[in-house]
Phi, psi and omega in degrees: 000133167281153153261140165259164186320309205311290184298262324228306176312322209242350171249338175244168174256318201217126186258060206211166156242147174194119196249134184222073175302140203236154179217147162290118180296175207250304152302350187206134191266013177261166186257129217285004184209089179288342178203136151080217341285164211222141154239177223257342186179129191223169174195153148020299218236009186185176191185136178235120148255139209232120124234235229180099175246163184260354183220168184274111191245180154285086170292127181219165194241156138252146145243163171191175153306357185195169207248001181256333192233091180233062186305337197247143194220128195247129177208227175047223242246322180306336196239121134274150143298125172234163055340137181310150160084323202283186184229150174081195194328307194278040179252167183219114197282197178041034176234130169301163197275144204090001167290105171242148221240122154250155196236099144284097225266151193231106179239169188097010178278185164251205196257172204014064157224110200316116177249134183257171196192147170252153155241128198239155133246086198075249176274343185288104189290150193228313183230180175028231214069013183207203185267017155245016156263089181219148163207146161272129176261154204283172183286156191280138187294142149120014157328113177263359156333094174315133182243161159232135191222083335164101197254154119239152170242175155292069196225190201037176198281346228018069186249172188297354157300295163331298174310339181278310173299333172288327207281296191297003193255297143025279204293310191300322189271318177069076185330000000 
């Protein structure tokens, strides 16, 4: 069976690698990204990334054509906040207390094109920036384009059996 882009636009969120490779903040001896980033829904025009901190930082995404030029900068009101403990929309279950969730929804790309992405706090690289924190956005539907696409969930333990499967599924698609 083919997919056309059209099924393709509307059953997956992402057409991406996304890797969560971690960094120390500079400022903190806690580590400055407890999850991810990871992204969480993506289309044609747009793509949101999601991580996961022990404190209330200034959050901002950089993106660019290259992990050196990573020109546009999204932070303010394009990223929601949730927190562990709170009520209503911004709360987050199921987190220790002291977790805070940011959703960085990135609109205005264009369609099939690798955008490299940073995670900032305020000027302070906290994750990515480099050549595995990337992503491509999907064909507009009704795109007749062969696509290749890497689906995962959220399982195993992240233990090195795990870590072995990705890696070979990495060297097989070879991105």
């Amino acid at each position: 069976m083919r997919l056309t882009a059209t099924i393709l636009t509307t059953t997956l969120s992402i057409l991406a690698c996304s890797c969560t490779h971690m960094r120390k903040s500079a400022s903190s001896d806690l580590d400055a990204v407890s999850r991810g980033p990871y992204l969480a829904s993506g289309g044609p025009d747009r793509m949101t990334i999601v991580w996961r901190g022990w404190s209330k930082r200034r959050p901002a995404v950089r993106i660019g054509g290259a992990p050196n030029s990573l020109g546009r900068t999204i932070k303010g009101r394009s990223i929601a906040v949730r927190h562990a403990g709170g009520e209503g929309k911004t709360s987050l279950d199921s987190a220790p207390d002291g977790i805070v969730q940011y959703e960085a929804t990135i609109t205005g790309l264009d369609p099939q094109r690798k955008y490299f992405y940073g995670i900032y706090d305020g000027n302070t690289l906290i994750a990515g920036a480099d050549a595995t924190h990337w992503f491509r956005t999907s064909p507009v539907a009704g795109d007749t384009d062969r696509i290749l696409f890497w689906v995962m969930g959220d399982s195993g333990t992240g233990d090195q059996v795990q870590a072995n499967v990705h890696q070979a599924m990495r060297a097989w698609v070879k991105h």
